[in-house]
C-alpha positions in Angstrom: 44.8 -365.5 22.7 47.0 -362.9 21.4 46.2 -359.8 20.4 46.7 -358.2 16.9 49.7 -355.9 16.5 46.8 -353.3 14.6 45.2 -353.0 18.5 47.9 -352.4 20.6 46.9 -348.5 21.2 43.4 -349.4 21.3 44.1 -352.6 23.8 46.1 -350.3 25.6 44.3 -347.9 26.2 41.1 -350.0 27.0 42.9 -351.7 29.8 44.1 -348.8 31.2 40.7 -347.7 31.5 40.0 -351.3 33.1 42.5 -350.8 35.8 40.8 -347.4 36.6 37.5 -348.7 36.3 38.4 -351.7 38.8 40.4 -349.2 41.1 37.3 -346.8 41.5 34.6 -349.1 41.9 36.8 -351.4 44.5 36.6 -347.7 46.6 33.0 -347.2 46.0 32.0 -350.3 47.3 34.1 -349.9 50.5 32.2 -346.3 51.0 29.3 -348.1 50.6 29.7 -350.4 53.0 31.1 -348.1 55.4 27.6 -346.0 54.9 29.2 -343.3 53.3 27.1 -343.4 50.2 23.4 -343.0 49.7 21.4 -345.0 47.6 22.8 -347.9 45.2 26.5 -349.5 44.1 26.1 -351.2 40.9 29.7 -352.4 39.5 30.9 -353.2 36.3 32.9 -356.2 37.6 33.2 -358.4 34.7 32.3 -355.8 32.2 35.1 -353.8 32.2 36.5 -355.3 28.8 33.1 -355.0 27.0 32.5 -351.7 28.5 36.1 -350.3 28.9 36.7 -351.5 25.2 33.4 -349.0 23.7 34.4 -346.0 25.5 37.8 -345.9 23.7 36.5 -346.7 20.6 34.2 -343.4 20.8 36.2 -339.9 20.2 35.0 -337.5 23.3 34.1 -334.4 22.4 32.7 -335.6 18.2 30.7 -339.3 19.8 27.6 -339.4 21.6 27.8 -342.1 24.4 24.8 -343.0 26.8 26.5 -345.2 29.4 24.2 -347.7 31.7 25.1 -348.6 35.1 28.1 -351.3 34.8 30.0 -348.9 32.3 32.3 -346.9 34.2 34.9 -348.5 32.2 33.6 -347.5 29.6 33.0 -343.8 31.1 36.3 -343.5 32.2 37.9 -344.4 28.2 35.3 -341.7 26.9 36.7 -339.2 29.4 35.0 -339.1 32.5 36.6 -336.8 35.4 37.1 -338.9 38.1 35.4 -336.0 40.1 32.7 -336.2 38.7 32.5 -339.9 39.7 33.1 -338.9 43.7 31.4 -336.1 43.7 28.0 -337.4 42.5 28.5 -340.7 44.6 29.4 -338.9 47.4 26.6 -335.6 46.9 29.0 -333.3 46.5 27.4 -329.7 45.4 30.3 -329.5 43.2 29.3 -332.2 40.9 27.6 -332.6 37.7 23.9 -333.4 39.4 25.0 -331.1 41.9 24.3 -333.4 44.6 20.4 -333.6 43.9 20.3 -337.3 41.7 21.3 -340.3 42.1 24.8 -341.2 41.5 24.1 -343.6 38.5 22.2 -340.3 36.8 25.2 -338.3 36.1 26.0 -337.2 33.3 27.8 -334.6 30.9 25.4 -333.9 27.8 27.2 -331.0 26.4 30.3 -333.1 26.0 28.3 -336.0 24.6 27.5 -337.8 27.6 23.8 -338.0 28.8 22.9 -338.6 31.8 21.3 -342.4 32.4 17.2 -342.2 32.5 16.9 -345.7 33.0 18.7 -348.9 32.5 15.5 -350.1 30.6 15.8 -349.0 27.3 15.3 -345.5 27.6 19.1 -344.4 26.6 18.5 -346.1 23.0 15.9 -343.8 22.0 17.7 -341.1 23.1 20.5 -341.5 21.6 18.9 -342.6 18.3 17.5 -338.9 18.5 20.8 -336.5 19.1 21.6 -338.5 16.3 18.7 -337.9 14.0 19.0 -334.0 15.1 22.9 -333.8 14.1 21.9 -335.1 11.1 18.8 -332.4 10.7 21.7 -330.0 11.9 24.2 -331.0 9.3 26.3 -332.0 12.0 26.3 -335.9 11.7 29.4 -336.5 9.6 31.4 -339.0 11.1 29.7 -339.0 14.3 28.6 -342.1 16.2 26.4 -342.7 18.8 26.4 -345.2 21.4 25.0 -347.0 24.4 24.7 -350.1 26.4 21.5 -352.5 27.2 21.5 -355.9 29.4 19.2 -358.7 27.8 16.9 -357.7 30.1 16.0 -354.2 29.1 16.7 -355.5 25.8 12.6 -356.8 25.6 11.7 -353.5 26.7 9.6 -351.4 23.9 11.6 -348.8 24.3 15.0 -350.6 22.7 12.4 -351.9 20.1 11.1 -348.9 19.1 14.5 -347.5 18.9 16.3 -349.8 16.8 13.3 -349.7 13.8 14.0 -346.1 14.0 17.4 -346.2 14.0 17.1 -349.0 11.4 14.7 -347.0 8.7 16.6 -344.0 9.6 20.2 -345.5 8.7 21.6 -343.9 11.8 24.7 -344.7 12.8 23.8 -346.0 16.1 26.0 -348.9 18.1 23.8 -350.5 20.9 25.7 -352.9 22.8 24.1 -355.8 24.7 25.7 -357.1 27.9 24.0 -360.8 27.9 25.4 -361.0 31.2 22.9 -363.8 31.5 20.3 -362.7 34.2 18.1 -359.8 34.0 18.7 -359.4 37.9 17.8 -362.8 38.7 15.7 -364.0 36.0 18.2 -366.2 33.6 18.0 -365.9 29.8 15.8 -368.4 29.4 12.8 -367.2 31.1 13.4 -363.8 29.4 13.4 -364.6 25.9 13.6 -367.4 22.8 16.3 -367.8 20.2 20.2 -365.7 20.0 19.6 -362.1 20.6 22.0 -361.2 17.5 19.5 -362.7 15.1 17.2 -359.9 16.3 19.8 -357.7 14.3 18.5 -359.5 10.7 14.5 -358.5 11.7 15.3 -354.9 12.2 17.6 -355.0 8.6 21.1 -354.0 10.6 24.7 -355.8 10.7 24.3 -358.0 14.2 27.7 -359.1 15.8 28.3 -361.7 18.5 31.7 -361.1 21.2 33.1 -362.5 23.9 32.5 -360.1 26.7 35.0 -360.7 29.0 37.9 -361.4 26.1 39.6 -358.1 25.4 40.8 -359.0 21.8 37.5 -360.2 20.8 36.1 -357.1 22.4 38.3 -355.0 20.1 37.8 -357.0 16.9 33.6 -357.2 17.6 33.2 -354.2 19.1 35.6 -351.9 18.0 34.5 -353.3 13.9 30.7 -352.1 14.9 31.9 -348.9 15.6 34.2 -348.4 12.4 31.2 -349.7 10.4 29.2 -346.9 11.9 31.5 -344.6 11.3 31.6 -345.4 7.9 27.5 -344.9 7.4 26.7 -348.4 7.5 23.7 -347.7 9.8 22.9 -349.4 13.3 25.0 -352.0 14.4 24.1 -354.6 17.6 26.3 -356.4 19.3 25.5 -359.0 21.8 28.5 -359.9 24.2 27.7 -362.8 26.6 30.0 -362.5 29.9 29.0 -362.8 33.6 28.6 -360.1 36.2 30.9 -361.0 39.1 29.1 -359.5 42.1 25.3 -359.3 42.4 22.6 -357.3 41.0 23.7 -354.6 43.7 25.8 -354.4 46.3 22.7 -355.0 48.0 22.5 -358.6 46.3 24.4 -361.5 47.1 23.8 -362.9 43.8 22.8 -366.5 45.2 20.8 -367.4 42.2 23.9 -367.3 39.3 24.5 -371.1 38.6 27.6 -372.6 39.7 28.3 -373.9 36.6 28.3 -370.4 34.9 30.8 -368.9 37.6 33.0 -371.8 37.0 32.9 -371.8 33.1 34.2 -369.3 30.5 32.3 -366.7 31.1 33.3 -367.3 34.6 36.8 -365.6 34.4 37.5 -362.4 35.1 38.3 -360.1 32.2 41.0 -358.2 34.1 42.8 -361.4 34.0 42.5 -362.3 30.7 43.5 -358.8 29.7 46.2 -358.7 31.2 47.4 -362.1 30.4 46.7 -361.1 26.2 48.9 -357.8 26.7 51.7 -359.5 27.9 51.7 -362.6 25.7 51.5 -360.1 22.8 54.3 -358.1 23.9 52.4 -354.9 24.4 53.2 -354.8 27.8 56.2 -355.6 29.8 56.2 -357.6 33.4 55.2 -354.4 36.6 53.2 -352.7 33.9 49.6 -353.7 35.0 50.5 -353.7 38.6 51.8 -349.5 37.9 48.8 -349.0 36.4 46.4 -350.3 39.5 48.9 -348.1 42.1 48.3 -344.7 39.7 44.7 -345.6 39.8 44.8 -346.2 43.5 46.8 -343.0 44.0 44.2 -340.8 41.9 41.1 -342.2 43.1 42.5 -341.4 46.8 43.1 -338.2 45.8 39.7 -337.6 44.5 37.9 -339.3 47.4 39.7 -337.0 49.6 39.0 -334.2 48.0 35.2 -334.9 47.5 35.0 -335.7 51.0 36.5 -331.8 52.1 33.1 -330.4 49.9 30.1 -329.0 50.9 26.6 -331.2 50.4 22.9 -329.6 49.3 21.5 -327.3 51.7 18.2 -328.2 50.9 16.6 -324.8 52.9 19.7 -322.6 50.9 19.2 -324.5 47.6 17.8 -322.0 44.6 15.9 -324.8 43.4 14.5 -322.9 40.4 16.7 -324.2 37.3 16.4 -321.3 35.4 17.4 -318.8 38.3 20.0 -321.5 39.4 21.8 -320.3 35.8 20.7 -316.8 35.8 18.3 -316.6 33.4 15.4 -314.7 33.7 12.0 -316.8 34.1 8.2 -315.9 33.5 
């Protein structure tokens, strides 16, 4: 499928953010294995077009985006320092959580960014209320915020609290919902009944379905949910179905995903079919992809490298005191 001449920035730019994403998290899950990270790896593999395809949709700096934990394609297109990446998964004292969270908590809320609570629900509320205090602010002119769900946070109370809010409030909220068809191992249907976009009709908002792992459908669905926001038409959900293409975790072999799924549509890796829609459209030539992967590999080296050269928390040095850790007086 080719994509429309209108997108070639946009589908650009998305799979640049793709290759980076891929790149990175490739690296991560090496360090992981070599047990040079603590805690958890959760890749986007198989995301990256959904995710990848939101970020760059979002202006950094004016957007609100709450990423979950398969969306650092979609962290790296809104911005993200690749630092910041290596530096929290590596605990780093020179990263955003300092070295103190866990490396799926990072985050950068003074340039929009929050850092991820949960990947329950909790990010929609949130978001739903930097929005509702812009707006009290006079400050939510052509602003939107955004955030991710899987299906199975999406029958959490939390995202159905949210989206009535968001709904009666007429914010201009995107939530995005990776139907990557298992909430860890339980399949869609043992989670819930009917098509998750017709939940969009009950709360009285604009409910679009994509292709998750289809770059031009990403841009046409996802990208026209965040124009439509833009534009004060209120909430907007979008469902994309795709398939994760690892496990849960690296800790998870992901036995339980159906043969049938691998082998189907949603089966095929969206870096693929990216790259094969860029090329039939013209918008890229023959090399390009594979110069994009070797600049990624050269700057993620180059981070990794010099992550690994910093200090880590000295937990008996530590001022552990927020308030004294900025200077600030405290009572």
């Amino acid at each position: 499928m080719a994509i429309a001449a209108d997108y070639q920035e946009s589908a650009c730019r998305a799979a640049r953010a793709m290759v980076t994403a891929r790149v990175l998290e490739d690296k991560l899950r090496s360090l992981y294995k070599a047990g040079k990270i603590v805690g958890g790896v959760y890749l986007g593999r198989g995301q990256e077009a959904l995710s990848g395809v939101l970020g760059t949709q979002l202006i950094p700096g004016k957007d609100v985006f709450a990423p979950l934990i398969r969306d650092q394609a979609g962290r790296t297109g809104f911005g993200e320092d690749l630092l910041d990446v290596t530096r929290t998964y590596l605990g780093s004292v020179e990263g955003p959580m300092r070295g103190r969270d866990g490396n799926i908590h990072r985050g950068r809320p003074d340039k929009g960014m929050p850092a991820m609570i949960s990947h329950l629900g909790a990010a929609v509320p949130v978001v739903a209320g930097i929005l509702l205090a812009k707006r009290l602010k006079g400050e939510l002119d052509g602003v939107v915020g955004a955030t991710c769900i899987g299906d199975g946070g999406a029958s959490t109370g939390a995202f159905h609290e949210a989206l009535n809010v968001a709904a009666v409030e007429k914010l201009p909220l995107v939530v995005v919902i990776a139907n990557n068809q298992y909430a860890y191992s339980t399949p869609n249907q043992a989670e819930f009944s009917g098509n998750l976009a017709d939940r969009a009709a009950g709360y009285g908002m604009r409910g679009w379905e994509a292709k998750g792992n289809d770059l031009a459908d990403c841009l046409e669905k996802v990208g026209g949910a965040v124009a439509a926001a833009r534009r004060g038409e209120g909430p907007q959900l979008v469902v994309a179905d795709l398939l994760r293409l690892s496990g849960h975790g690296e800790h998870d072999d992901g036995a339980y995903v159906c043969e049938d799924l691998k082998k189907g549509p949603l089966g095929r890796d969206c870096m693929d079919i990216a790259k094969e829609q860029l090329l039939s459209s013209g918008f890229i030539e023959e090399g390009t992809w594979e110069n994009w992967e070797q600049e990624a590999r050269e700057k993620v080296t180059e981070a990794v490298a010099l992550t690994q050269r910093e200090p880590t928390p000295d937990a008996h040095g530590e001022v552990w005191n927020a308030c004294k850790a900025v200077g600030a007086e405290t009572y």
